[in-house]
Backbone as CSV, one residue per row, in Angstrom:
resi,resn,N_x,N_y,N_z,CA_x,CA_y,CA_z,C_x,C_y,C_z
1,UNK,9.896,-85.592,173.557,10.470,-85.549,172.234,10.610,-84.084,171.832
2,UNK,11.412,-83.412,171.409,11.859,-81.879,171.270,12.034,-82.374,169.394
3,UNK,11.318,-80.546,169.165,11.222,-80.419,168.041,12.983,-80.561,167.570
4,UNK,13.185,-80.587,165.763,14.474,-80.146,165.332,14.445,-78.959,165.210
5,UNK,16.421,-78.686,165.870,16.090,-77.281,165.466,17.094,-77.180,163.952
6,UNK,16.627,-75.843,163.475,17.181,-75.754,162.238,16.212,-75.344,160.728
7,UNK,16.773,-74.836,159.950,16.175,-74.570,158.609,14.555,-75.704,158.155
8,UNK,14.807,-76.815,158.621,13.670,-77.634,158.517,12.700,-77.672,159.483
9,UNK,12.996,-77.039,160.353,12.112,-77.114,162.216,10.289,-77.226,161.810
10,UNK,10.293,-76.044,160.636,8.699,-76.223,160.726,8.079,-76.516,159.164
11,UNK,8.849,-77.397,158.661,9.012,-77.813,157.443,8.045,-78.970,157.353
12,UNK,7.214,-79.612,156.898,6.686,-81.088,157.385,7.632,-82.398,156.445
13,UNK,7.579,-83.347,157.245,8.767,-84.217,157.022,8.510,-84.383,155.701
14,UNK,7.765,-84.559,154.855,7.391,-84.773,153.336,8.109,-83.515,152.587
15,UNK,9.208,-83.523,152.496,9.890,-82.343,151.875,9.654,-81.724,150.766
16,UNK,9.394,-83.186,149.926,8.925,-82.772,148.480,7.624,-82.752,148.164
17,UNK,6.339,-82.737,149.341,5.755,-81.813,149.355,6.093,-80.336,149.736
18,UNK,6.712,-79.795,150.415,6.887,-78.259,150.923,7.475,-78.066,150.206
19,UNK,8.608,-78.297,149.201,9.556,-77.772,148.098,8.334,-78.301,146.527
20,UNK,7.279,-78.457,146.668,6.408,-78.976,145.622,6.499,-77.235,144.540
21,UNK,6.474,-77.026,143.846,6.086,-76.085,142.615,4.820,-75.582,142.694
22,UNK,4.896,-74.045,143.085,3.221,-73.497,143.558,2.510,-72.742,141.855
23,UNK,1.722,-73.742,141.590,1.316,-73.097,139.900,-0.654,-72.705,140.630
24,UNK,-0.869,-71.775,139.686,-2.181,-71.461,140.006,-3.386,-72.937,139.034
25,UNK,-4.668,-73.042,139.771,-4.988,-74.363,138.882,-5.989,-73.747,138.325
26,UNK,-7.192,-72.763,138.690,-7.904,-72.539,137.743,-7.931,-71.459,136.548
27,UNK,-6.374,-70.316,137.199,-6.639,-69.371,135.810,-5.712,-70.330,134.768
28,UNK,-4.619,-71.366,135.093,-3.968,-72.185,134.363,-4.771,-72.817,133.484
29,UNK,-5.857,-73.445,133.908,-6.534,-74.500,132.661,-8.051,-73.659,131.509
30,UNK,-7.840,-72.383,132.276,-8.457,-71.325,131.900,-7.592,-71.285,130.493
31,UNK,-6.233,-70.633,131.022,-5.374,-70.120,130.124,-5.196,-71.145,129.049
32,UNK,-4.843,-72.658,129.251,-4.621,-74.021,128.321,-6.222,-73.892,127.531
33,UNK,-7.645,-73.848,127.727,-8.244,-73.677,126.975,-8.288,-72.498,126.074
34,UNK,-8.261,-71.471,126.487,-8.207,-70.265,125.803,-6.999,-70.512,124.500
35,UNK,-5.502,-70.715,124.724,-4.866,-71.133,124.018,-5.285,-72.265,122.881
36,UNK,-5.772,-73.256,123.060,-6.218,-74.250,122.057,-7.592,-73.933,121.257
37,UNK,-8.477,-73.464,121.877,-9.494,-72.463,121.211,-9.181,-71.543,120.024
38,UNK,-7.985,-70.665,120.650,-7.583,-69.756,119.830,-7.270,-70.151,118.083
39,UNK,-6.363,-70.962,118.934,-5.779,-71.902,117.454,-6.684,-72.431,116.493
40,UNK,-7.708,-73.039,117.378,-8.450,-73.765,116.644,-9.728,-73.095,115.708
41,UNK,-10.151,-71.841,116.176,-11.389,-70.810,115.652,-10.593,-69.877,114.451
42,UNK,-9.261,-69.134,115.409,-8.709,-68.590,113.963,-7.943,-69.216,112.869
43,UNK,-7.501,-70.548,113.287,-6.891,-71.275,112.078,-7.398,-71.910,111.484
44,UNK,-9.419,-72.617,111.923,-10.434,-72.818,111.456,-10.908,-71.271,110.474
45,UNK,-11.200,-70.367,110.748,-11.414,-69.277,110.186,-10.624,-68.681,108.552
46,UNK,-9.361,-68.722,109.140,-8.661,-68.733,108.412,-9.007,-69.351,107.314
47,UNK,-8.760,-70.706,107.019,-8.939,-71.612,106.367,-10.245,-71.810,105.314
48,UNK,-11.367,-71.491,106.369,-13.008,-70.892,105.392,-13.275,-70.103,105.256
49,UNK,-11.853,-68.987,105.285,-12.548,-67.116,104.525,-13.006,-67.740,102.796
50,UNK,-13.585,-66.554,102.498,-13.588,-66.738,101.200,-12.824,-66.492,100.084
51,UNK,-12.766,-67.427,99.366,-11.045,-67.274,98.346,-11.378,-65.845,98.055
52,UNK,-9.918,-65.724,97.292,-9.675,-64.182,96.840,-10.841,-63.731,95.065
53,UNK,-11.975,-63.628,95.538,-12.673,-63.257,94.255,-13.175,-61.686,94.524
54,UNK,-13.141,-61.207,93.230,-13.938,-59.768,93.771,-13.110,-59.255,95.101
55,UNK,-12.021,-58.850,95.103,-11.642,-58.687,96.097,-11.437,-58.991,97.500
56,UNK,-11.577,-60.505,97.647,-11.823,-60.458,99.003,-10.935,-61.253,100.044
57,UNK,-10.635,-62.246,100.371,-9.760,-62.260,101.110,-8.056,-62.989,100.598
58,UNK,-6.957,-62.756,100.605,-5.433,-63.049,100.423,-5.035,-64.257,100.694
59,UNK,-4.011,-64.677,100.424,-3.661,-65.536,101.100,-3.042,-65.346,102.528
60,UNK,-2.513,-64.047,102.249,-1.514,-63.108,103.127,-2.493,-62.513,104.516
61,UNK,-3.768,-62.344,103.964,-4.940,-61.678,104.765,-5.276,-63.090,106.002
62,UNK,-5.209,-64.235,105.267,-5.270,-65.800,105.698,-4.246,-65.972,107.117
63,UNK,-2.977,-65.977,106.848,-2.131,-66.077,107.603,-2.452,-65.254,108.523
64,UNK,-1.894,-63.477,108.428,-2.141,-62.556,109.513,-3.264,-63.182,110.449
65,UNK,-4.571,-63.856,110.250,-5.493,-63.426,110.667,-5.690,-64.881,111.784
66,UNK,-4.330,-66.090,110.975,-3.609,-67.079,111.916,-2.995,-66.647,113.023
67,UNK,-2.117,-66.079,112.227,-1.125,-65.274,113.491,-1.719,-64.875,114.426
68,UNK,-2.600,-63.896,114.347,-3.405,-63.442,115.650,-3.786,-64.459,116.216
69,UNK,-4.194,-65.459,116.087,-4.599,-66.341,116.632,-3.584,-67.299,118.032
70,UNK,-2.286,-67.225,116.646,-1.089,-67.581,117.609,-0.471,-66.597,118.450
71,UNK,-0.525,-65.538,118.208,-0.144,-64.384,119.375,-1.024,-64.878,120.846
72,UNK,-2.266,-65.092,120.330,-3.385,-64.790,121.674,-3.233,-65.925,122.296
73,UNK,-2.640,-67.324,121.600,-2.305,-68.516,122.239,-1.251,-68.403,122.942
74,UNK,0.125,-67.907,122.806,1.325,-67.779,123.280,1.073,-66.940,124.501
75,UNK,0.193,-65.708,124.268,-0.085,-65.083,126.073,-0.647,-66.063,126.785
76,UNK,-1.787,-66.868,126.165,-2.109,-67.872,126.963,-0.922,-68.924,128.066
77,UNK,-0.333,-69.004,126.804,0.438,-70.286,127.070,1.655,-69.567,128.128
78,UNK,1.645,-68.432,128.002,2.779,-67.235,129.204,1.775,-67.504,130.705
79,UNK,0.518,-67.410,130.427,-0.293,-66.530,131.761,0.247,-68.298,132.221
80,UNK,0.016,-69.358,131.189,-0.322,-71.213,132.245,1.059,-71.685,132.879
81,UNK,2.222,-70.778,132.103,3.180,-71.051,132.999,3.640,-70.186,134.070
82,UNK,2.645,-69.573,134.406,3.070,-69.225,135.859,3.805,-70.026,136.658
83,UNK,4.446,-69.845,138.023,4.788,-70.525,138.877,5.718,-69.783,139.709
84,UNK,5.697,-70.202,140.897,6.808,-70.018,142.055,7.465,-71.183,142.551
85,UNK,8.678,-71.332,142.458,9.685,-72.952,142.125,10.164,-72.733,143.741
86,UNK,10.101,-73.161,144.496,10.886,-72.792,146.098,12.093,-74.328,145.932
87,UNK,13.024,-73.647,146.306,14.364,-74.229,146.333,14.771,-73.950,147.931
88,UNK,15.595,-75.032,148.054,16.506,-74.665,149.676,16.997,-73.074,149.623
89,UNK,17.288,-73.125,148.529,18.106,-71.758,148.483,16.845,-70.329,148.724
90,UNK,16.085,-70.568,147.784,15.411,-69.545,147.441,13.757,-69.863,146.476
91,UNK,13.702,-68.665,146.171,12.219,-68.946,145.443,12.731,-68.215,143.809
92,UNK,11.814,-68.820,142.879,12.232,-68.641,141.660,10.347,-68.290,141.390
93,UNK,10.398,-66.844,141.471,9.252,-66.647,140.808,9.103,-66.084,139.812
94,UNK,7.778,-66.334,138.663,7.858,-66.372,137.155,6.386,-66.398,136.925
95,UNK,6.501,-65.013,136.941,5.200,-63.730,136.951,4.955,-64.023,135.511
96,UNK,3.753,-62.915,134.799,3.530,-62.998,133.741,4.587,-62.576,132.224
97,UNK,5.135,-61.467,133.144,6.223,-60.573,132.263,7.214,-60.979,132.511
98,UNK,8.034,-61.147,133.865,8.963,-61.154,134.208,9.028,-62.307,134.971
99,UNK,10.795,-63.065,135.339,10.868,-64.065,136.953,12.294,-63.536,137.242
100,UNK,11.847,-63.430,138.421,12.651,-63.270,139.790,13.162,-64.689,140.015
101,UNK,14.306,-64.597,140.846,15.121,-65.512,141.904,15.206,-64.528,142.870
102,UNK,14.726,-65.003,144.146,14.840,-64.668,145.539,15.539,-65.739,146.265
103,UNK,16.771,-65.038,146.889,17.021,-65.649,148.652,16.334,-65.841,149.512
104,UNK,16.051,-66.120,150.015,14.849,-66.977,151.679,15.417,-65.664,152.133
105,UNK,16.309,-64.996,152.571,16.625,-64.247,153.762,16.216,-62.598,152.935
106,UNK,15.695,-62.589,151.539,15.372,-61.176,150.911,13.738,-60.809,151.361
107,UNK,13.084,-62.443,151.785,11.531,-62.146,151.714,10.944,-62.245,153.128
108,UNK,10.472,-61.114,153.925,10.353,-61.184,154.840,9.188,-60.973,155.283
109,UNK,8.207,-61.369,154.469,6.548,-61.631,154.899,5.845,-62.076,153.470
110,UNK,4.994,-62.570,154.038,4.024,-63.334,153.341,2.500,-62.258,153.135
111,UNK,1.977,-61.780,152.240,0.598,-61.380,152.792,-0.567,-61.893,151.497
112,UNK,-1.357,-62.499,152.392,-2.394,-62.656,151.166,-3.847,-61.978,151.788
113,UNK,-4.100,-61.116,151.572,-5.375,-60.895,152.396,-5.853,-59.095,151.330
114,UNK,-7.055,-58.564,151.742,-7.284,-57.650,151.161,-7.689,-57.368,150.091
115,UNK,-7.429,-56.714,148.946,-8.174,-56.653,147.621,-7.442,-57.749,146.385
116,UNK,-6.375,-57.893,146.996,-4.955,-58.209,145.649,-5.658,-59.994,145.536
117,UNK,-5.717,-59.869,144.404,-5.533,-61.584,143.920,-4.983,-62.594,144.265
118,UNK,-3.965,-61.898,144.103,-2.715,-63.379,144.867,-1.763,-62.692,145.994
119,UNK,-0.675,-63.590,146.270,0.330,-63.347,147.183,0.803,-61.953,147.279
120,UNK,0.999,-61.727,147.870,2.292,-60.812,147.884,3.555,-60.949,148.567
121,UNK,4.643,-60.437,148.537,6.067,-60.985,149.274,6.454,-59.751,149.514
122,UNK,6.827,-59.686,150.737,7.063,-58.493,151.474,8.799,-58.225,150.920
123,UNK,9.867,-57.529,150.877,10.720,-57.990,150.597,11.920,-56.770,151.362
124,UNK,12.727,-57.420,151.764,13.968,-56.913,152.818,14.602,-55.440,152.175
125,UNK,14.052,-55.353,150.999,14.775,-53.625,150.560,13.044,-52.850,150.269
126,UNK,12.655,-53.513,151.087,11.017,-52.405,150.974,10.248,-52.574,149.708
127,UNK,10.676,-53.334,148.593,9.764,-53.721,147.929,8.662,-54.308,148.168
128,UNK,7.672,-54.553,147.289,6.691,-56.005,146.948,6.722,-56.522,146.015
129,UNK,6.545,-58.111,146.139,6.404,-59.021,144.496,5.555,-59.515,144.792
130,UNK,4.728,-59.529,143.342,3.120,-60.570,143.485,3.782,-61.722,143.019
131,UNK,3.085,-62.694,143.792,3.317,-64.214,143.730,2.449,-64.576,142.520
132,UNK,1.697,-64.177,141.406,0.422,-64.931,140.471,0.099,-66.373,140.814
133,UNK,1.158,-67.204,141.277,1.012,-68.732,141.054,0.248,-68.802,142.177
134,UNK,-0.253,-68.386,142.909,-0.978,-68.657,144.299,-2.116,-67.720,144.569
135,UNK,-3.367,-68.446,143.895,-4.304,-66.688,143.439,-5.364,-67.339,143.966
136,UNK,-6.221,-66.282,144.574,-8.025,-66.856,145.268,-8.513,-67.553,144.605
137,UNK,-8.850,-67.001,143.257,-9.964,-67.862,142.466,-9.477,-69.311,142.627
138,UNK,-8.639,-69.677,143.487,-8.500,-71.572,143.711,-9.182,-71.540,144.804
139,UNK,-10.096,-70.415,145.812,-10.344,-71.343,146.937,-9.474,-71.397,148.414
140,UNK,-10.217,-72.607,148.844,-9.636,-73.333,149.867,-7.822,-73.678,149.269
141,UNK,-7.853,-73.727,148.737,-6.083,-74.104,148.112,-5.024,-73.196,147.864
142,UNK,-5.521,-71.946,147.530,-5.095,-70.978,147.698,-3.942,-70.609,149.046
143,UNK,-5.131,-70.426,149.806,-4.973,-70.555,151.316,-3.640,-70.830,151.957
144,UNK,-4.151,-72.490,151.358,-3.960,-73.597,152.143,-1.851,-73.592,151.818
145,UNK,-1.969,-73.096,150.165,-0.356,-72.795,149.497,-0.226,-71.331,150.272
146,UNK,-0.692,-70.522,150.643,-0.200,-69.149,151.035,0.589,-69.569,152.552
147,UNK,-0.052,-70.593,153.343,0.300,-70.674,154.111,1.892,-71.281,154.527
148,UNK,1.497,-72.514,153.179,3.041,-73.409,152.850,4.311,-72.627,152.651
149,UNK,4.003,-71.439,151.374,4.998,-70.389,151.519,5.147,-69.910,152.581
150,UNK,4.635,-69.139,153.414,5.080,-68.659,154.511,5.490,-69.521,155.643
151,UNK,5.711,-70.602,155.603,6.097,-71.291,156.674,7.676,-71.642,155.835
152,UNK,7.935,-71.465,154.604,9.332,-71.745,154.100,9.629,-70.390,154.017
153,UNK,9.069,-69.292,154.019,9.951,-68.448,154.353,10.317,-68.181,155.701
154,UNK,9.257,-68.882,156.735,9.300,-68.587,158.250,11.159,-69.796,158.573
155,UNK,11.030,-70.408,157.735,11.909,-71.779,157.733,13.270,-71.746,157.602
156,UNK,13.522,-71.148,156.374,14.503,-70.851,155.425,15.165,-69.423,155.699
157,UNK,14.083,-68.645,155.771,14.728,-66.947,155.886,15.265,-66.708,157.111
158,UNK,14.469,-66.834,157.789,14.809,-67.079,159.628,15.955,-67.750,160.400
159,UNK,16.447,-68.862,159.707,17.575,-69.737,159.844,18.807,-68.712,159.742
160,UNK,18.965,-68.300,158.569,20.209,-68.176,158.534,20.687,-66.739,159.049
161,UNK,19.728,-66.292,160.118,20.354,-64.943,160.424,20.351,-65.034,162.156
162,UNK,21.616,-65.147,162.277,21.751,-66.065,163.852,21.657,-64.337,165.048
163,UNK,21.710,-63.336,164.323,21.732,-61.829,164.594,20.549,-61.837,164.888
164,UNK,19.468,-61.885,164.466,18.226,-61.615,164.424,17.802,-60.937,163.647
165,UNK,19.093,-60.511,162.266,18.348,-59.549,161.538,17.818,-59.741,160.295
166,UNK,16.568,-59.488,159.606,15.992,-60.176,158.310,15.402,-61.487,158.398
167,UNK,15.078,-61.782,157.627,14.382,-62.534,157.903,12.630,-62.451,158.242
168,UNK,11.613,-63.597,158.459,10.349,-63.183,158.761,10.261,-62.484,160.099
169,UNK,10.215,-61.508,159.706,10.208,-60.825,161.795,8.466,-61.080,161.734
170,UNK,8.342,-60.238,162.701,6.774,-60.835,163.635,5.671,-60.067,162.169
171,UNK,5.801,-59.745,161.585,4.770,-59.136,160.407,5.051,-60.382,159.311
172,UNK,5.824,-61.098,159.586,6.192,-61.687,158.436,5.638,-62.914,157.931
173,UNK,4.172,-63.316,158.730,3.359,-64.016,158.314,2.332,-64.345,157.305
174,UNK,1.573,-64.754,157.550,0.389,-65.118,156.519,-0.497,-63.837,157.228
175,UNK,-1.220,-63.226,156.720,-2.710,-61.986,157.116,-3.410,-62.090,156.602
């Protein structure tokens, strides 16, 4: 029985597992508590300053001191939507600040190893992009997704360059 050849060759037949959405799980539910906390201590707070006697707290002083509350929820609620979306086409990653769309044939290694937290993506004009959605503090799972990416970029990037050029060349693994 001979493998397929082609863009799927080392894909596992469960597609929509390997095209699954790589989100990080423990700074995520980190981040979802921190967010609902927030809300709940400064808009609790808020609420039992002490009225405005003798100078002391606004109504205006009330709100601001909400707001902060909702600022510190909304980073929250930025850090829990992390993610890296892998498409046939490409990867859609969506860092803390910023998201990228990548081509399969722009990312030409995988590295997770060393001091860095999460992924990194090697990338065909000499850059690097950190992956966030795929970070140690998960563990065994971590890993286990560092590896999944790099086998869709080994999959996807590799395919379509019948030259040999770009693509995961021999560095372009998991380390």
């Amino acid at each position: 029985m001979s493998a397929p050849d082609g863009p799927d060759a080392s894909i596992p037949s469960g597609e929509g597992d390997a095209l699954a959405t790589f989100r990080p799980r423990r700074g995520r539910a980190v981040a979802f508590g921190v967010a609902w906390a927030s809300l709940a201590v400064f808009g609790g707070l808020a609420v039992l300053m002490p009225a405005e006697t003798l100078g002391q707290w606004s109504i205006v002083d009330r709100l601001m001191f909400f707001a902060l509350g909702v600022v510190i929820a909304v980073v929250a609620w930025r850090y829990a939507s992390i993610s890296a979306v892998p498409t046939r086409e490409g990867l859609v990653v969506r860092n803390l600040v910023l998201t990228r769309t990548l081509s399969w044939p722009e990312v030409v290694g995988v590295q997770f190893g060393g001091g860095e937290p999460w992924v990194s993506l090697d990338l065909d004009d000499g850059d690097t992009l950190a992956v966030m959605a795929i970070q140690k503090a998960d563990g065994d799972v971590a890993g286990r997704e560092a590896s999944r990416l790099a086998a869709l970029v080994q999959a996807f990037g590799e395919s379509r360059h019948g030259d040999g050029s770009g693509g995961a060349g021999p560095g372009g693994g998991e380390s």
